[in-house]
Phi, psi and omega in degrees: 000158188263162182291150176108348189238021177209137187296220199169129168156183212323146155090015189248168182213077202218146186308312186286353139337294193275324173297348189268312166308302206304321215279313196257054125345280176295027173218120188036025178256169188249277158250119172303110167236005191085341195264117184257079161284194170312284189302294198324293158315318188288326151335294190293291169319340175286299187317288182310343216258283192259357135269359199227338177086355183307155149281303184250052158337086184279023178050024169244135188268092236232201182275344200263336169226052174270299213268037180229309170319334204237007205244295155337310204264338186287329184309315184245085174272166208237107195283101160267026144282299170302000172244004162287149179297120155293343161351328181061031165220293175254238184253002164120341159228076160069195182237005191070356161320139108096050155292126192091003198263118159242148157330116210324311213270016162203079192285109193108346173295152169251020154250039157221032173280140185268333172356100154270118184299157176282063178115185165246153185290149196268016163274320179286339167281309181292345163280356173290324172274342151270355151310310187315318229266274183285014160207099164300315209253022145246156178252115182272189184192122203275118193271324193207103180272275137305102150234124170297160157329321205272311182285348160294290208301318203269001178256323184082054180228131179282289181003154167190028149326306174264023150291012187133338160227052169203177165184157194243132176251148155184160224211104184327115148331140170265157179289130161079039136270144189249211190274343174305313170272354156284339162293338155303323154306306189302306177323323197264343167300300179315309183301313177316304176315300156318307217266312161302324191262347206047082148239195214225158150265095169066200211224046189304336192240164183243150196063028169269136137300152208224144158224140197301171199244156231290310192294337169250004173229036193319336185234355212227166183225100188273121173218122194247198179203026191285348191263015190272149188295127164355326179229053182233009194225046185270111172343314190276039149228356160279151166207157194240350172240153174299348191277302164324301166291344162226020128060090197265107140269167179294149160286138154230015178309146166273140189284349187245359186241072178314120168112003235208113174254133213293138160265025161203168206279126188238000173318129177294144169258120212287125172280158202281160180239157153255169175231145195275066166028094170244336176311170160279335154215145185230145188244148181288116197237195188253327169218163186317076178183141203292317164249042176273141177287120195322107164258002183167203170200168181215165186238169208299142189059002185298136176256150161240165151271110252229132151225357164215161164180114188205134173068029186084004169227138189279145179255155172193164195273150168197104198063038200044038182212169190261125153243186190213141168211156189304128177294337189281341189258012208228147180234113176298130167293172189250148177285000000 
């Protein structure tokens, strides 16, 4: 069965699994293998635990938190505007260049595989919505996603990290922070990451997710997948639209029979959120796109009513009409 169209828990070992791994990436996971062991229930029960609200979490993944997994994604969208390649040359995640190609002098590692991969890995983006996730009260921003061969050559860069399994997160200095609190920050985001996410400080264990360590990332938060094994970094887990990443299916599971799927589709239809302010003014467009026309602004701590947020923008009621304002600038409440 495809996900979504079975209840899910221990001891099953299947693709719609390993699709349930890639999505709770950021809460303790691990290597997508398919498998619903132990780490999987632990996965699972974090996700119920701190996004779902549970009291008495069970690590089965039943319907209510099927339609939460996809509630989740909707809350934290992932802006691919900021992760295309700046290169001007190619179409924005590389050319598929120099697959199987490594640096002479470190033939086979794969943080010298020159492969530009097809898109970013969708395990490092869905943990990317639990950082968001677990720091309400920062506004991140992605500095540096996709860089292709043309754009290491036009930088003067060897890396090849960012061909597709890293991305640099950071979070804008407030007036009169220096640089010192901003390294206080990246740090306590890194910690925060280990210890919730299960990722690594540099890149000692294989199938970790990895962040670069104080001394090559001081103000910035570096998070790769470069330590994961070959045939966790297989062309069909990348991706390049919010449509790739969150790959949407019907829920049909029945809610009351494990293993049993509904013969029509029972997916909750998503109720408005409020959302919080955090610019000091945000401005009011008329459509989802940077130069949709201005109807206003609204101000810092100011709540809004949030009924869609797709593709870095939020819909929201304004002056009794559907406006759009930027997602990045808004801290969705959580259901």
């Amino acid at each position: 069965m495809k996900y979504g169209e079975e209840i899910l828990k221990e001891d099953m070992n299947n693709d719609a699994v390993q699709e349930l791994q890639l999505r709770l990436s950021g809460f303790n996971g691990g290597a997508p293998d398919g498998d619903f062991g132990s780490g999987t229930t632990k996965q699972v029960k974090q996700f119920q635990k701190d996004f779902m609200k549970l009291d008495d979490p069970d690590g089965v993944v039943d319907k209510a938190t099927f339609d939460a997994i996809d509630q989740f994604a909707r809350q934290y969208t992932v802006p691919f505007d900021l992760l295309r390649c700046k290169c001007k040359v190619c179409t924005g995640f590389g050319r598929g260049l120099f697959k199987g190609e490594y640096r002479t002098e470190k033939s086979h590692i794969e943080a010298y595989h020159k492969y530009e991969y097809p898109g970013i890995h969708r395990m490092l983006l869905w943990a990317y919505r639990a950082v968001l996730h677990y720091h309400p009260n920062y506004t991140f921003t992605i500095n540096s996603g996709y860089r292709c061969s043309e754009d290491n050559k036009q930088h003067g860069r060897k890396s090849t990290n960012h061909c597709g399994k890293a991305i640099d997160l950071d979070v804008p200095r407030s007036t009169g922070e220096t640089e010192r609190d901003d390294n206080a920050r990246c740090n306590a985001i890194r910690a925060s990451i280990v210890e919730k996410c299960n990722a690594q400080i540099g890149w000692a264990s294989s199938n970790k997710k990895s962040l670069e360590p104080e001394n090559i990332a001081p103000t910035w938060v570096h998070y790769d997948v470069r330590n994961f094994v070959a045939k966790y970094l297989e062309d069909h887990f990348f991706c390049k639209t919010a449509e790739e990443l969150d790959n949407i299916t019907p829920i049909t599971v029945n809610a009351g029979t494990p293993g049993v799927a509904a013969t029509t589709p029972t997916r909750t239809t998503p109720t408005t959120v409020d959302g919080t302010v955090l610019a000091s003014k945000l401005n009011v467009r008329a459509k989802p796109q940077s130069n949709g026309a201005l109807l206003g602004q609204v101000s810092k701590d100011e709540i809004v009513k949030v009924s869609e947020n797709k593709n870095g923008w939020c819909l929201i009621e304004y002056r009794g009409k559907q406006a759009y304002v930027s997602a990045r600038f808004l801290r969705l409440q959580s259901i």
